[in-house]
Backbone atoms as SQL, in Angstrom:
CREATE TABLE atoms (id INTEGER PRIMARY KEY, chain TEXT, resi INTEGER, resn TEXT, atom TEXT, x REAL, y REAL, z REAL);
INSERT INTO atoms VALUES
  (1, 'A', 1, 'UNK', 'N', -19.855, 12.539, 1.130),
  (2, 'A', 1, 'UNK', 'CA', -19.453, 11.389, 1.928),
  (3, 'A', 1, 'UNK', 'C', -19.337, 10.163, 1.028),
  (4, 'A', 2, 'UNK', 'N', -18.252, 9.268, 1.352),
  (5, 'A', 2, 'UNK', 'CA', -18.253, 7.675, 0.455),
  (6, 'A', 2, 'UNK', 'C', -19.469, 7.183, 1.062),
  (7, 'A', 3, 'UNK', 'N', -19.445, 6.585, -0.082),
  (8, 'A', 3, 'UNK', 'CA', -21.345, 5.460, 0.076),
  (9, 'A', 3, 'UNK', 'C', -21.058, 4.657, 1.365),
  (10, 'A', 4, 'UNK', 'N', -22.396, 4.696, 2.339),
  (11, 'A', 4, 'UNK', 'CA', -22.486, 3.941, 3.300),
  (12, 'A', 4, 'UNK', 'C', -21.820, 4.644, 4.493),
  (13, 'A', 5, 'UNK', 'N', -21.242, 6.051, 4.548),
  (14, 'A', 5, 'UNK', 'CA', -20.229, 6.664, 5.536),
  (15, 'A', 5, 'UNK', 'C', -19.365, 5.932, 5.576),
  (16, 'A', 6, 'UNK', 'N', -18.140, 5.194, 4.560),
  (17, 'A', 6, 'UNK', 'CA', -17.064, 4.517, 4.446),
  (18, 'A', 6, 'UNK', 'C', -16.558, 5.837, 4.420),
  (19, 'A', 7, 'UNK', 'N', -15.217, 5.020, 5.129),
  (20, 'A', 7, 'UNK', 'CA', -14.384, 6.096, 5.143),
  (21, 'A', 7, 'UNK', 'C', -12.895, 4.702, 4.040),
  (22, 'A', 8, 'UNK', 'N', -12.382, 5.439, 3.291),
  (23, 'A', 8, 'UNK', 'CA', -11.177, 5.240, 3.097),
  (24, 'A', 8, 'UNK', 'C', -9.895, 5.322, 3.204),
  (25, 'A', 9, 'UNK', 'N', -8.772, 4.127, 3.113),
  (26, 'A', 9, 'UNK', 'CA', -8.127, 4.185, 4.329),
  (27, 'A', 9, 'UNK', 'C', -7.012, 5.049, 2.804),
  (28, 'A', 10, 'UNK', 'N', -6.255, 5.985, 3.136),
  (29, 'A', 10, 'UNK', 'CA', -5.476, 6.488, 2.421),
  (30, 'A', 10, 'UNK', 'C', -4.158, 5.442, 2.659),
  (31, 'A', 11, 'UNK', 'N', -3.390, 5.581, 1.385),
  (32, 'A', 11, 'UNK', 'CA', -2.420, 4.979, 1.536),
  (33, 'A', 11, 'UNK', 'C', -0.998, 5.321, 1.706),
  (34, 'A', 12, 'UNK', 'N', -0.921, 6.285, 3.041),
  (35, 'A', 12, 'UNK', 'CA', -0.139, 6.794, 3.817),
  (36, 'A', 12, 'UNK', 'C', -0.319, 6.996, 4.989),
  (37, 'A', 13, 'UNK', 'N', 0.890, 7.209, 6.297),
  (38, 'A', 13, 'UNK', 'CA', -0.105, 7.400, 7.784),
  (39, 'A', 13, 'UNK', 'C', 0.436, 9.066, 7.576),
  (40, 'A', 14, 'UNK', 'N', -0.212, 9.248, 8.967),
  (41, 'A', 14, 'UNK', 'CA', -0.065, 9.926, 9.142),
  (42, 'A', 14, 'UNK', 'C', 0.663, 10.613, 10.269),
  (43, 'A', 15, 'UNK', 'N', 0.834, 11.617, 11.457),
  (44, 'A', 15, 'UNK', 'CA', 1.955, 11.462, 12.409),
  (45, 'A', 15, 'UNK', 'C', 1.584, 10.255, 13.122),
  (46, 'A', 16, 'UNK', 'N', 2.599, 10.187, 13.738),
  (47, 'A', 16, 'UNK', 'CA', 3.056, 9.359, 14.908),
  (48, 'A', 16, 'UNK', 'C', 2.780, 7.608, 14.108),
  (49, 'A', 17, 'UNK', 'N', 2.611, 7.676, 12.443),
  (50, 'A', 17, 'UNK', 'CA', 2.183, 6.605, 11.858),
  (51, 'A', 17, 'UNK', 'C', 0.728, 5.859, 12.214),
  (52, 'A', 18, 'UNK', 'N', -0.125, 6.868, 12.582),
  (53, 'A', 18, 'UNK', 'CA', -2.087, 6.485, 12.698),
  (54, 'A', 18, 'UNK', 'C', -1.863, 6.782, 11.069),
  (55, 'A', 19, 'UNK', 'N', -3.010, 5.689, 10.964),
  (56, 'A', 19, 'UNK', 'CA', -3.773, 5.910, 9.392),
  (57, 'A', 19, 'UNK', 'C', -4.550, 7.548, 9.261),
  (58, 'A', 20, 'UNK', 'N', -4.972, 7.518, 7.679),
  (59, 'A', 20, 'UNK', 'CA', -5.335, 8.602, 7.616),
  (60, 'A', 20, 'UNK', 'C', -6.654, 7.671, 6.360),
  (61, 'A', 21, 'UNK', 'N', -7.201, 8.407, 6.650),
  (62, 'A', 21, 'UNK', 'CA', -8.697, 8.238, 6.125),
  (63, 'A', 21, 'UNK', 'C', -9.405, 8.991, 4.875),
  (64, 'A', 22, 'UNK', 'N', -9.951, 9.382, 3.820),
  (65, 'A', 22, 'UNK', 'CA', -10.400, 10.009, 3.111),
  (66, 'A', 22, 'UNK', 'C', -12.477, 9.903, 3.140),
  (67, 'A', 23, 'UNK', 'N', -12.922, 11.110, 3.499),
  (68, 'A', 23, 'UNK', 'CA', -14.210, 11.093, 3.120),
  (69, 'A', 23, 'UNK', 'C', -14.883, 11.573, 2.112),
  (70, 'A', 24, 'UNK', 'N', -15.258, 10.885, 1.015),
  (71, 'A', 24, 'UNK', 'CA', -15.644, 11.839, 0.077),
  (72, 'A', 24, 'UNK', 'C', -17.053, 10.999, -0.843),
  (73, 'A', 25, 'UNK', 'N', -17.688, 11.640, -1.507),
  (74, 'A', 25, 'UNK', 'CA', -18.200, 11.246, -2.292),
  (75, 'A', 25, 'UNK', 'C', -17.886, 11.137, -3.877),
  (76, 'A', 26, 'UNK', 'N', -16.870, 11.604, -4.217),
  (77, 'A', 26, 'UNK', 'CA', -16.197, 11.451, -5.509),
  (78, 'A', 26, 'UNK', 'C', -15.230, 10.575, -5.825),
  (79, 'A', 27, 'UNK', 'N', -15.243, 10.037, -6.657),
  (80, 'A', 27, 'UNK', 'CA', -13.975, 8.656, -6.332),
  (81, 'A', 27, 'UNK', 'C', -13.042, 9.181, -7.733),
  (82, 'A', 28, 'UNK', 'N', -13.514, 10.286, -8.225),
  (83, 'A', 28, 'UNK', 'CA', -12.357, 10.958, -9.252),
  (84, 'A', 28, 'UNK', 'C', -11.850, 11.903, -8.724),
  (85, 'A', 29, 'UNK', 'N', -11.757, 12.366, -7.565),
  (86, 'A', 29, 'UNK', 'CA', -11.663, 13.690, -6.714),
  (87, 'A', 29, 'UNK', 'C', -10.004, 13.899, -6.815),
  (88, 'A', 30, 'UNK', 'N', -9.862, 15.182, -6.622),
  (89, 'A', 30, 'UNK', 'CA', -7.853, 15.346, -6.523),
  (90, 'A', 30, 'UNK', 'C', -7.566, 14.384, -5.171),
  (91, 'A', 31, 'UNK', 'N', -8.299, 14.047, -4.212),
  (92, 'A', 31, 'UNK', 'CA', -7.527, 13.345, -3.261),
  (93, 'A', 31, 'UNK', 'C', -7.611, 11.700, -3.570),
  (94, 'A', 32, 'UNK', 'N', -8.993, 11.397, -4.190),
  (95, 'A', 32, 'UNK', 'CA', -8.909, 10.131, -4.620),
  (96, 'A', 32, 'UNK', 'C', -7.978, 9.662, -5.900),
  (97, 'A', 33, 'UNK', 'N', -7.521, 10.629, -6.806),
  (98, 'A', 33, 'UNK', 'CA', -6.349, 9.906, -7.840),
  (99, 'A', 33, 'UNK', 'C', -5.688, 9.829, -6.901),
  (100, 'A', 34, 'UNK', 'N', -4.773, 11.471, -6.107),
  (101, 'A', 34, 'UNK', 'CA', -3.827, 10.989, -5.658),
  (102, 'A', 34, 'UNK', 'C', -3.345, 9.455, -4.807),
  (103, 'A', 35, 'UNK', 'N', -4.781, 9.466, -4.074),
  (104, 'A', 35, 'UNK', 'CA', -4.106, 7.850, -3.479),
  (105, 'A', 35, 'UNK', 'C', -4.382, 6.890, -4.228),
  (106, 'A', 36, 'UNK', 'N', -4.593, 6.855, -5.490),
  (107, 'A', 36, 'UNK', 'CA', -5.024, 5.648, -6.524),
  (108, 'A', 36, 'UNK', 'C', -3.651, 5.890, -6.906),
  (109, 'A', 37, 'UNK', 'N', -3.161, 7.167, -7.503),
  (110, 'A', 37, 'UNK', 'CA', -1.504, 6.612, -7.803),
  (111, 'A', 37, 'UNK', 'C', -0.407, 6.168, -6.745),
  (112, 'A', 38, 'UNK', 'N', -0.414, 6.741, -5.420),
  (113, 'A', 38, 'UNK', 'CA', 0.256, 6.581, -4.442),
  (114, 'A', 38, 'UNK', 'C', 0.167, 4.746, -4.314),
  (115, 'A', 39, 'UNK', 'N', -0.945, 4.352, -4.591),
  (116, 'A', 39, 'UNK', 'CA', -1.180, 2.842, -4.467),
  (117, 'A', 39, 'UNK', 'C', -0.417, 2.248, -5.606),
  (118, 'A', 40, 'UNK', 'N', -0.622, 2.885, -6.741),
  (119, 'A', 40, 'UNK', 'CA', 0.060, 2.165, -7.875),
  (120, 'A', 40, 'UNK', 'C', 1.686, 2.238, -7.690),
  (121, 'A', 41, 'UNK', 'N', 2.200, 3.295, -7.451),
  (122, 'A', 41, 'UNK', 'CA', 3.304, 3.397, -6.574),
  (123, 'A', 41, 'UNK', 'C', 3.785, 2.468, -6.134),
  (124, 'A', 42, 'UNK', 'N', 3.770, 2.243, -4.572),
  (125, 'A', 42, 'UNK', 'CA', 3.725, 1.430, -3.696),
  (126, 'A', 42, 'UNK', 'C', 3.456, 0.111, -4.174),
  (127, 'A', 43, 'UNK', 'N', 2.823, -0.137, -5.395),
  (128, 'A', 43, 'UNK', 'CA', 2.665, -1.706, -5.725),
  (129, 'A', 43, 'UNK', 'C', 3.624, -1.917, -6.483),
  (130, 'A', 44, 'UNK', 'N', 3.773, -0.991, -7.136),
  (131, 'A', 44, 'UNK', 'CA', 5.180, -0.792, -8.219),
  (132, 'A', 44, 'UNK', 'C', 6.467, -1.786, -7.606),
  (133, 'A', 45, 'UNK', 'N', 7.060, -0.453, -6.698),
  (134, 'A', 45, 'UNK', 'CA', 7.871, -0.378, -5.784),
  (135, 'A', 45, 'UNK', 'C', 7.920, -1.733, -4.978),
  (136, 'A', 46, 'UNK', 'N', 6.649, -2.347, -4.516),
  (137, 'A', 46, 'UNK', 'CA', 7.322, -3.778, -3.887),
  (138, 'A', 46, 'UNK', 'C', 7.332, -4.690, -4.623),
  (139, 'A', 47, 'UNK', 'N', 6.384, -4.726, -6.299),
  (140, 'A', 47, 'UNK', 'CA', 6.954, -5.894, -7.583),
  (141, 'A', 47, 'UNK', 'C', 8.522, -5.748, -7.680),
  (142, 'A', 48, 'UNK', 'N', 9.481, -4.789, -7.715),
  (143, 'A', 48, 'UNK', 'CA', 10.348, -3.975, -8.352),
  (144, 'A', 48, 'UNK', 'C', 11.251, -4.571, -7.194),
  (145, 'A', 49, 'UNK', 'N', 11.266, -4.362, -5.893),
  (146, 'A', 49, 'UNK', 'CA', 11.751, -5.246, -4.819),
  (147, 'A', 49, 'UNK', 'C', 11.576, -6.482, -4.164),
  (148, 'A', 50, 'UNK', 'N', 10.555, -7.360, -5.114),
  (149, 'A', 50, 'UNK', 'CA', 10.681, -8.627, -4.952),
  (150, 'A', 50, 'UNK', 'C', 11.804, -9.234, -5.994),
  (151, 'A', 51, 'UNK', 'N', 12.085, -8.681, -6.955),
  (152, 'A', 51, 'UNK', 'CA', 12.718, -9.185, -7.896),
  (153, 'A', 51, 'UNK', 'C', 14.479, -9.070, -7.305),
  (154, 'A', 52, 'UNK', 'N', 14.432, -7.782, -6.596),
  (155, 'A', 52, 'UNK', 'CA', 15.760, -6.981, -6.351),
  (156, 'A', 52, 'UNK', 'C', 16.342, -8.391, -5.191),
  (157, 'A', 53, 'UNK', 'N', 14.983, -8.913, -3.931),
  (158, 'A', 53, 'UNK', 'CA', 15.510, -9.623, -2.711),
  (159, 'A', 53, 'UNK', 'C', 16.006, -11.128, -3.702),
  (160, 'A', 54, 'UNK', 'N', 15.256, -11.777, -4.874),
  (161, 'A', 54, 'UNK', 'CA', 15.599, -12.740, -4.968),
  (162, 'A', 54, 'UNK', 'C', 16.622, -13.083, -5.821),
  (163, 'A', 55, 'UNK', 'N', 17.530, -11.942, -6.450),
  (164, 'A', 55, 'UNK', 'CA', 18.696, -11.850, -7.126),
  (165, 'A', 55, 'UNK', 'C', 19.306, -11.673, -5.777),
  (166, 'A', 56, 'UNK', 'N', 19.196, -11.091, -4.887),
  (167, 'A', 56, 'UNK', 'CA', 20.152, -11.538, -3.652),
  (168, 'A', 56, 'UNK', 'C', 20.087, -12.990, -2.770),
  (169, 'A', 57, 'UNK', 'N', 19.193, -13.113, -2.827),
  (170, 'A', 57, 'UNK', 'CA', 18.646, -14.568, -2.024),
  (171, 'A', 57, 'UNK', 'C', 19.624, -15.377, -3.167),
  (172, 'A', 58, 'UNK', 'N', 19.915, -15.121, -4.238),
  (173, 'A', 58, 'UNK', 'CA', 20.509, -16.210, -4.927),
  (174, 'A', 58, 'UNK', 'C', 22.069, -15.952, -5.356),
  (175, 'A', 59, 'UNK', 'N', 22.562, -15.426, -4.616),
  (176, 'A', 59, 'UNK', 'CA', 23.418, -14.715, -4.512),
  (177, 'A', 59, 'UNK', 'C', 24.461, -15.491, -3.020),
  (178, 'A', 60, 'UNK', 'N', 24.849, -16.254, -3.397),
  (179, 'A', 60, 'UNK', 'CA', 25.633, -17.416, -2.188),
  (180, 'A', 60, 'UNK', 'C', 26.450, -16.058, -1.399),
  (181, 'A', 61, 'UNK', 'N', 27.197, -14.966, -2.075),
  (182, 'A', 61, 'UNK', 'CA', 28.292, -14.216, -1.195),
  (183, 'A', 61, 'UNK', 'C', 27.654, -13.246, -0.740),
  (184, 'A', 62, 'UNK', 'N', 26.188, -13.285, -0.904),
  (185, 'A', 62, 'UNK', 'CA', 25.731, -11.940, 0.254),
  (186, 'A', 62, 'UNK', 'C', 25.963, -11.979, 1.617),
  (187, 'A', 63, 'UNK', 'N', 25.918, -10.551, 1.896),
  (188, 'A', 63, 'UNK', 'CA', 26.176, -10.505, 3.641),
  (189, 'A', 63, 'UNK', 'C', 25.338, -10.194, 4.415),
  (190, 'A', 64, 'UNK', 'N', 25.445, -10.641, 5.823),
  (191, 'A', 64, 'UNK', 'CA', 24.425, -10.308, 6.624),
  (192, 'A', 64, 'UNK', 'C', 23.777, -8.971, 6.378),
  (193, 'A', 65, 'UNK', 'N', 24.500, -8.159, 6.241),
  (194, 'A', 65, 'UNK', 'CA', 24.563, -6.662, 6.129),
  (195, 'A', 65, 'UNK', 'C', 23.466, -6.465, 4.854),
  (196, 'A', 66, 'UNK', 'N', 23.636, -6.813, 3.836),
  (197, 'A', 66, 'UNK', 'CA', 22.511, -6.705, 2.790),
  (198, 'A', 66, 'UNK', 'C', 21.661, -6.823, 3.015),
  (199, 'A', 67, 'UNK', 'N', 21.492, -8.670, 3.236),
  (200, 'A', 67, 'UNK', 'CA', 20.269, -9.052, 3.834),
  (201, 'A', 67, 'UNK', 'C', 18.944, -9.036, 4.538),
  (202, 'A', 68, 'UNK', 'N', 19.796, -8.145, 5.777),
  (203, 'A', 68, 'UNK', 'CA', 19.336, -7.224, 6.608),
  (204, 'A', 68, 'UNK', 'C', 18.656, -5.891, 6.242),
  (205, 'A', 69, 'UNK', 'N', 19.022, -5.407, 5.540),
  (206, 'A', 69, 'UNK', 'CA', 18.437, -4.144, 4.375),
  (207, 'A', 69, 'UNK', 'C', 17.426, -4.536, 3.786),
  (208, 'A', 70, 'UNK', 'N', 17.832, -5.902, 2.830),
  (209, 'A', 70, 'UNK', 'CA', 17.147, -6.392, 1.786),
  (210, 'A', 70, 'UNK', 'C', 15.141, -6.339, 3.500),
  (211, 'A', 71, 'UNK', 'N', 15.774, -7.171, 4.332),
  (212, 'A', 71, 'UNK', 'CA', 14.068, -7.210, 5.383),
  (213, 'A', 71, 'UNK', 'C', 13.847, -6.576, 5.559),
  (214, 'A', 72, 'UNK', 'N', 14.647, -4.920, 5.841),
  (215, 'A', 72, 'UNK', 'CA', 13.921, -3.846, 6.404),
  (216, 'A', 72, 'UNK', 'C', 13.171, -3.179, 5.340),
  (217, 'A', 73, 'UNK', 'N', 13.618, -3.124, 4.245),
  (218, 'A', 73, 'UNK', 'CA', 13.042, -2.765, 2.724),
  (219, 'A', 73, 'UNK', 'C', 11.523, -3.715, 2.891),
  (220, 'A', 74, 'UNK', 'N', 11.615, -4.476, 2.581),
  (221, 'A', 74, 'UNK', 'CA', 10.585, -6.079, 2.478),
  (222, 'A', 74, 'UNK', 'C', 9.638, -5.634, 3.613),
  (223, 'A', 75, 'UNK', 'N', 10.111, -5.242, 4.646),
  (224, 'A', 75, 'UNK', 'CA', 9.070, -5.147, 5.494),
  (225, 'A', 75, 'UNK', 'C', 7.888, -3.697, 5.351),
  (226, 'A', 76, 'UNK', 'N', 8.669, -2.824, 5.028),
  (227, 'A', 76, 'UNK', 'CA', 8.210, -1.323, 4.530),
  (228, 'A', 76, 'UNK', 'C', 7.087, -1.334, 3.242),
  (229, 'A', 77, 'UNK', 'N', 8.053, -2.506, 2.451),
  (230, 'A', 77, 'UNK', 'CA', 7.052, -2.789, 1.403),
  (231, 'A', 77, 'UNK', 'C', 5.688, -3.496, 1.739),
  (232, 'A', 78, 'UNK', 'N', 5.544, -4.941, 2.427),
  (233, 'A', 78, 'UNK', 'CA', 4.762, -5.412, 2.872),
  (234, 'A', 78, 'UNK', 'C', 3.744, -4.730, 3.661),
  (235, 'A', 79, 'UNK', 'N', 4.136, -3.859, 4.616),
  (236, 'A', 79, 'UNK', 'CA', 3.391, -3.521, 5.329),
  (237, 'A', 79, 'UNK', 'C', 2.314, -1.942, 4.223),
  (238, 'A', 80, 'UNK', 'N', 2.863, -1.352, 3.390),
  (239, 'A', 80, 'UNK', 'CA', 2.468, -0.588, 2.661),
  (240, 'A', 80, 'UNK', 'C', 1.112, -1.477, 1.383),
  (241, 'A', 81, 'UNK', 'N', 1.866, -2.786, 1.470),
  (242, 'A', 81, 'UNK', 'CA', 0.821, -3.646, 0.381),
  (243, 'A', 81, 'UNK', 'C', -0.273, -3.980, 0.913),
  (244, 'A', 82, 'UNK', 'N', -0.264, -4.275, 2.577),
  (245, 'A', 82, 'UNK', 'CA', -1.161, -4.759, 3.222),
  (246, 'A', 82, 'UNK', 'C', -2.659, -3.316, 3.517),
  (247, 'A', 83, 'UNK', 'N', -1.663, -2.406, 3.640),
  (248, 'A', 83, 'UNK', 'CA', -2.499, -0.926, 3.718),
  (249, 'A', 83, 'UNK', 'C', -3.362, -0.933, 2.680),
  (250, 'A', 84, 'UNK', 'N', -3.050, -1.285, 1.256),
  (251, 'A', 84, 'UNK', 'CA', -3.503, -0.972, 0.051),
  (252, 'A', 84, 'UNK', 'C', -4.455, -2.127, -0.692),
  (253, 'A', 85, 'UNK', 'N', -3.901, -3.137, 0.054),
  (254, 'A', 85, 'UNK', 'CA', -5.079, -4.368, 0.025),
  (255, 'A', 85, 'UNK', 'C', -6.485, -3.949, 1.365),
  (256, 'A', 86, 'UNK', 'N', -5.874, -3.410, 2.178),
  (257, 'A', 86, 'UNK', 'CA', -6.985, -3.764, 3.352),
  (258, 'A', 86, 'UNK', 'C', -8.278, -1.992, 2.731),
  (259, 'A', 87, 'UNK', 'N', -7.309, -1.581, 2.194),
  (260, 'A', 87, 'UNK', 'CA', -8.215, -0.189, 1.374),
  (261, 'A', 87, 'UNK', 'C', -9.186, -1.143, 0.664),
  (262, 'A', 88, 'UNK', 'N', -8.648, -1.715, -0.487),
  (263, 'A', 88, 'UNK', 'CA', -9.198, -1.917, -1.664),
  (264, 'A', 88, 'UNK', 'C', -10.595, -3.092, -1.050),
  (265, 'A', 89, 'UNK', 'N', -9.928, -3.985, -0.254),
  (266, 'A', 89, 'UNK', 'CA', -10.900, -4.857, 0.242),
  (267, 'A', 89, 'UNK', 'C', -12.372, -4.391, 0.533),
  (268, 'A', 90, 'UNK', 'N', -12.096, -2.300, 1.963),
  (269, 'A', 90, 'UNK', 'CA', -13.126, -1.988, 2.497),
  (270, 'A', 90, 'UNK', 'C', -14.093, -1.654, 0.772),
  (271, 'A', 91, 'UNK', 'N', -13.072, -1.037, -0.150),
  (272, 'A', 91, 'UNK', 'CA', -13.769, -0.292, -1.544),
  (273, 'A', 91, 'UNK', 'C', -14.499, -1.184, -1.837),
  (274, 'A', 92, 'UNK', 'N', -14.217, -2.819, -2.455),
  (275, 'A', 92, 'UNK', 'CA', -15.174, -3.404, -2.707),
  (276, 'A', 92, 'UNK', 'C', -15.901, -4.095, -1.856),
  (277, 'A', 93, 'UNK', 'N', -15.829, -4.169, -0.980),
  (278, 'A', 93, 'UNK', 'CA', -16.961, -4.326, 0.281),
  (279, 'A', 93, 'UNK', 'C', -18.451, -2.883, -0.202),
  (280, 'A', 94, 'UNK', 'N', -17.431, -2.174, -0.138),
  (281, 'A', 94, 'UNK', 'CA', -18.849, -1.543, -0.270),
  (282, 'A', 94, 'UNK', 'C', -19.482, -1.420, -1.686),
  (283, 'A', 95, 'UNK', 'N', -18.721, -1.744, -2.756),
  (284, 'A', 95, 'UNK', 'CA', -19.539, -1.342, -4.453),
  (285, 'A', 95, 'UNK', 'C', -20.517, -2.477, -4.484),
  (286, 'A', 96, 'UNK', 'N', -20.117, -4.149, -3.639),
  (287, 'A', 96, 'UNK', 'CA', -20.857, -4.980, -3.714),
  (288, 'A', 96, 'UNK', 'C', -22.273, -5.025, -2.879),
  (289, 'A', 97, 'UNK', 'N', -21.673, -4.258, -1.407),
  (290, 'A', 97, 'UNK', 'CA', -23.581, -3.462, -0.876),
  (291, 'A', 97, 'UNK', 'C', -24.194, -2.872, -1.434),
  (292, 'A', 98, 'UNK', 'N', -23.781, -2.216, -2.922),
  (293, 'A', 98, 'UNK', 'CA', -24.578, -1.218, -3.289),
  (294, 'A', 98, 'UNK', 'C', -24.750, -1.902, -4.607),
  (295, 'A', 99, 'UNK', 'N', -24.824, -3.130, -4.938),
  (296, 'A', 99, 'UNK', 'CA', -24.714, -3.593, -6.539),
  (297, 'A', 99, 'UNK', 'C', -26.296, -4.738, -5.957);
């Protein structure tokens, strides 16, 4: 079990888009890299698309049509950063109960 019966929030959902959780006591475990890279990923991926929205934002002849892409992207990203912050937050919440 993670210290304290934390559960961790994986950084993917799962059906119907509910979170999915990891219990473990190993934080080198095959399921804990995997979502340590899945996170690095995902952080990647929305540095990599902040850069992409503001070469369009500066971009006077874009079209609604981009734009529109460019938020639905932005939002996918955001909401994936927020998953991976609100993880990392519970992680050190708990290394600091136990320090």
């Amino acid at each position: 079990m993670t210290p304290q019966n934390e559960l961790r929030l994986l950084p993917w959902s799962g059906p119907d888009g509910k979170p999915c959780y990891l219990s473990t006591d190993d934080s080198g475990g095959y399921m804990s890299r995997l979502a340590d890279n899945m996170e690095a990923v995902q952080l990647g991926m929305a540095a990599d698309l902040v850069e992409q929205v503001s070469t369009v934002l500066g971009d006077l002849d874009a079209d609604s049509e981009e734009l529109r892409r460019m938020l639905i992207e932005l939002t996918g990203a955001l909401r994936d950063v927020l998953r991976v912050a609100t993880s990392r937050g519970h992680l050190l919440a708990v290394d600091e109960l136990q320090s």
